[in-house]
C-alpha positions in Angstrom: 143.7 78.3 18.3 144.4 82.1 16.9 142.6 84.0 14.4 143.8 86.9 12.6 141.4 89.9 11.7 140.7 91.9 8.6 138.8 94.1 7.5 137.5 94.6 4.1 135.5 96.9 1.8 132.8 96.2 -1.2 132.1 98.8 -3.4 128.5 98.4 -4.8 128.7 98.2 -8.9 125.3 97.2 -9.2 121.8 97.6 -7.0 121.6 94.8 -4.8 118.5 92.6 -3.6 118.9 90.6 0.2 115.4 89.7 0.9 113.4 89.7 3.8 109.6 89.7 5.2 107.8 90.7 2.0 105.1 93.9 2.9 102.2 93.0 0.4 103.5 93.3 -2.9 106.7 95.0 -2.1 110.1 92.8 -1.7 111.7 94.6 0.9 114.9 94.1 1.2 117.7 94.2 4.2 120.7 96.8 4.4 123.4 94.7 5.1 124.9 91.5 3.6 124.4 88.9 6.6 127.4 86.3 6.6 125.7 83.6 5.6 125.2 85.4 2.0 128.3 86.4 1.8 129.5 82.8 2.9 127.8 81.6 -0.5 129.0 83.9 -2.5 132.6 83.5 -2.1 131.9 79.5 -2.3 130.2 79.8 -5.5 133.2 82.1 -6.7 135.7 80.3 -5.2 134.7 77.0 -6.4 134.6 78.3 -10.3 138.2 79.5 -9.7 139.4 76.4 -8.1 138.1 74.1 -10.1 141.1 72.2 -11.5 140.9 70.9 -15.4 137.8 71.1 -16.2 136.1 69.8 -13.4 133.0 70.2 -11.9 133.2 73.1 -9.4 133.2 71.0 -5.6 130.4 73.9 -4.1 130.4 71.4 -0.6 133.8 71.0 -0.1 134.7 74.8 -0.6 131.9 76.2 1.8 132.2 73.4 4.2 136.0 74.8 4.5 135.6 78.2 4.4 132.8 77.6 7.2 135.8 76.3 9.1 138.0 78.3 8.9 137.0 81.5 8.3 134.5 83.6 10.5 132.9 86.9 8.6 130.5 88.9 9.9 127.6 91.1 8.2 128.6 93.4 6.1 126.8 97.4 6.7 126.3 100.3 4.4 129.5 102.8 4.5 129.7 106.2 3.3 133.5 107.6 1.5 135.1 110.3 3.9 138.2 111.3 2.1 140.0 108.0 1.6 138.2 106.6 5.1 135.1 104.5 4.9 132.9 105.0 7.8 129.8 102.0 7.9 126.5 102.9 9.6 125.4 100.5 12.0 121.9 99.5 13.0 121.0 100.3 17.3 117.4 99.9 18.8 116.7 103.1 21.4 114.3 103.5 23.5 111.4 105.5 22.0 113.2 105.7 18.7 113.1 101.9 17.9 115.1 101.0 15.2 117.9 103.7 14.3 120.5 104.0 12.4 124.3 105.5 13.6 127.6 106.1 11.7 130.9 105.2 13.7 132.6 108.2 13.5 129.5 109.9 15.1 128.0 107.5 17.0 125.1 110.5 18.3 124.3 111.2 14.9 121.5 108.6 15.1 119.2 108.6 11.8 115.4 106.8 12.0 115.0 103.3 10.2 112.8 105.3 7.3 114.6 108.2 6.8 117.6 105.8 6.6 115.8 103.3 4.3 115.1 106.6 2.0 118.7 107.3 1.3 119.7 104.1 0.5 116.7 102.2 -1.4 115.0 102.5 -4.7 112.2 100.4 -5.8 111.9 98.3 -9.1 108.6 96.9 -10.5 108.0 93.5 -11.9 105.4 91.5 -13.4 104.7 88.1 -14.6 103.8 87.2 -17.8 100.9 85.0 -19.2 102.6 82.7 -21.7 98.6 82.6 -23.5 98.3 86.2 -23.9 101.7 87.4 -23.8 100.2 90.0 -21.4 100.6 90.4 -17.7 99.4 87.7 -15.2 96.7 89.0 -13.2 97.6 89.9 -9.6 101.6 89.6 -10.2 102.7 93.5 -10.2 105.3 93.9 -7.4 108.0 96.0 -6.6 111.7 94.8 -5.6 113.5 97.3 -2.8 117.3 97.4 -3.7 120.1 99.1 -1.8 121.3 101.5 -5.3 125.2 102.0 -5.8 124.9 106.1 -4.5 124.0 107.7 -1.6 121.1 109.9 -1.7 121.4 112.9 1.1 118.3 114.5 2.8 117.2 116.6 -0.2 117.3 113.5 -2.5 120.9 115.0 -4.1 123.7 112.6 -4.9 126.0 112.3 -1.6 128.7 109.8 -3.1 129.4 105.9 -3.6 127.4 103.1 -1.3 130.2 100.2 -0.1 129.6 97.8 2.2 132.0 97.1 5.2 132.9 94.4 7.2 135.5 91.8 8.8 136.6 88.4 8.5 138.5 86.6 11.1 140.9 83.6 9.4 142.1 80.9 11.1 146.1 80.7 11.4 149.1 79.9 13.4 149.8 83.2 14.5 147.3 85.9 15.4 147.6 88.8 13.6 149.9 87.3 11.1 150.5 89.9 8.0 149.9 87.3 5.3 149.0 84.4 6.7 148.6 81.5 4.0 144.9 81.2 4.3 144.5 85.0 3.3 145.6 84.2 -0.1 143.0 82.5 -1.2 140.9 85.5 -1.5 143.7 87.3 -3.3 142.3 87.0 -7.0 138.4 87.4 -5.7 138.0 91.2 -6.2 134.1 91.2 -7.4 131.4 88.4 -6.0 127.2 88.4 -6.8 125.3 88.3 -3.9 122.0 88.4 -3.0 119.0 87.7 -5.8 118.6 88.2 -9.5 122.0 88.3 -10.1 121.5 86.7 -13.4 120.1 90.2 -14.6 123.4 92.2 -13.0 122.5 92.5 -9.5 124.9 92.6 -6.7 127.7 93.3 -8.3 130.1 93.7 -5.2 134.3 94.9 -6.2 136.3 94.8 -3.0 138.6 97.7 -3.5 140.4 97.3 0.3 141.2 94.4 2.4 143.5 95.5 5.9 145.1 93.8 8.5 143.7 95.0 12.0 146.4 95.4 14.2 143.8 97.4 16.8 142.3 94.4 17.8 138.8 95.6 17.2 135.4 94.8 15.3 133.0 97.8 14.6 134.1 99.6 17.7 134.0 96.2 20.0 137.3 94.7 21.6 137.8 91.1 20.0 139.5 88.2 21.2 141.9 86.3 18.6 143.0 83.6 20.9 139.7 81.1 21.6 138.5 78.5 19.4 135.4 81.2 17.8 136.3 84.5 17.5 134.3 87.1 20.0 133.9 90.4 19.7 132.6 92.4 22.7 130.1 95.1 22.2 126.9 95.9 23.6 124.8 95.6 20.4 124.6 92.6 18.3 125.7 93.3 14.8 123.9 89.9 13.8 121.4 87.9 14.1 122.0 86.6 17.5 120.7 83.4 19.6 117.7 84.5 21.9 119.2 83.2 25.3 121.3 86.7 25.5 118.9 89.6 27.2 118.8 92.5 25.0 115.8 95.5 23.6 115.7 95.2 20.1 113.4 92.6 18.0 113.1 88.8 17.1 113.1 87.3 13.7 112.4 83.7 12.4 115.1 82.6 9.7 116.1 80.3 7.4 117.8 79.7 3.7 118.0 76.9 0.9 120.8 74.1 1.5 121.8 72.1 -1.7 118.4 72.6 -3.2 115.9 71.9 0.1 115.4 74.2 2.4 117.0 74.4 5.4 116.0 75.9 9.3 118.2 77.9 10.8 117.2 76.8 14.4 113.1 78.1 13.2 111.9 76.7 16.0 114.0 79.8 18.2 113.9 83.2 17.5 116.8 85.2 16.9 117.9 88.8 18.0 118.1 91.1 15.1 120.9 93.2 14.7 121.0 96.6 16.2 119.2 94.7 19.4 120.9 96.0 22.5 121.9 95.4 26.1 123.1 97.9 29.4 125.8 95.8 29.8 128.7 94.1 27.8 128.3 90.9 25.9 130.9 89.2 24.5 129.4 87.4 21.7 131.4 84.5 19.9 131.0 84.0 15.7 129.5 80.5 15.1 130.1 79.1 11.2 127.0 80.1 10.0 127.7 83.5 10.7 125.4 83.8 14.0 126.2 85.3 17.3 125.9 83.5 20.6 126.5 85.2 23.7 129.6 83.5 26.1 129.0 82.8 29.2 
């Protein structure tokens, strides 16, 4: 089995809401895209557009084949260069903790907070008493959201947010050009993700999609030629399965499947991304968008 590689760009057109951990009444909210949002929101869009006379759109049937046969993996905050795109990537150091570092300058490395501070705004919310048409006692909050510019260290404007990342398609030929299977993401140039995108959140246009003839994933060698991709780094740029021995920090997840809620192996841990080893893992792309370390 051979994959080929890609690597696209999403230009934020709206602020945009991926939950995590709540902190009292703030909704914080992540800096990436992990694949399994991103997984439902090209389902949802590409079942609307394949929908054939006037059908229901089939939701199951499109994400239960783009889970085969396409692998994607988060997608991180870039910053414009020129015409380049360069992502920042999350990394756990020692006496640092979370940190933050661009590709092009890997030493660069920016704290989690002062990070979080060019990147977020907050939004406050309430909900309403239908009897007095007045707040409801107790429900002020505040929503985090990733805003569509870049905020440098004196709060000025420092250019357009995107978010980058890849996705590995299955195919007959590795590294095939224009392999069949690309084309159906050839009319998908904006998707929704994350919440409240009912009120014009997470607006995402994809203004570049690439073939990577380099043969490499955020800096890490990857292997084209297994039945899962792998991509072999020393960080995971996922959530990963806890088995693998890295620094870094563990996280409970899960997400709603067909309106119930589903665990995404709850009872386990998983790495965070940014979490870190001495040595080389190569780390294979399971359909849910998870990383699991080869032996």
């Amino acid at each position: 089995m051979t994959w080929s590689l890609f690597r696209w760009v999403w230009q934020l057109e709206g602020s945009l809401h991926v939950g995590m951990p709540p902190a009292g009444s703030l909704n914080r909210a992540r800096l990436y895209v992990p694949a399994r949002a991103l997984w439902g929101a090209l389902t949802a869009e590409l079942s609307r557009r394949e929908a054939q006379n006037g059908k229901e759109p089939q939701y199951q049937t499109v994400g239960e084949s783009l889970q085969k046969d396409y692998r994607f993996t988060y997608l991180y905050p870039a910053e414009q260069d020129g015409k380049a795109w360069h992502a920042w990537l999350p990394t756990y150091q020692e006496g640092l903790g979370l940190a933050w570092a661009r590709q092009d300058h890997a030493d660069g490395l920016v704290g989690d907070r002062q990070f979080r501070r060019r990147l977020l705004s907050t939004r406050p919310g309430t909900s309403i008493d239908a009897s007095t048409d007045s707040a409801e006692d107790g429900s002020l909050r505040e929503t985090e959201c990733v805003e569509t510019r870049w905020r440098d260290a004196r709060g000025r404007d420092a250019g357009p947010v995107a978010m980058v990342g890849y996705v590995f398609i299955r195919t007959a030929k590795a590294n095939d050009k224009y392999p069949v299977e690309r084309r159906r993401f050839d009319g998908v140039d904006a998707i929704f993700v994350g919440g409240d995108t009912r009120y014009g959140l997470g607006r995402l246009r994809r203004i570049a999609f690439d073939l990577v003839k380099q043969g490499e994933a955020f800096g890490g060698a990857v292997t084209l030629d297994a039945d899962l991709p792998q991509i072999e780094a020393l960080a995971t740029w996922a959530h990963a399965h806890a088995e693998a021995s890295l620094s870094g920090a563990l996280e409970l997840i899960g997400g709603w499947d067909r309106g119930s809620i589903r665990s995404l192996d709850q009872a386990a841990p998983l790495w965070q991304p940014g979490s870190r080893s001495t040595t080389l893992h190569r780390w294979s792309i399971e359909a849910d968008g998870l990383w699991r370390a080869s032996p």
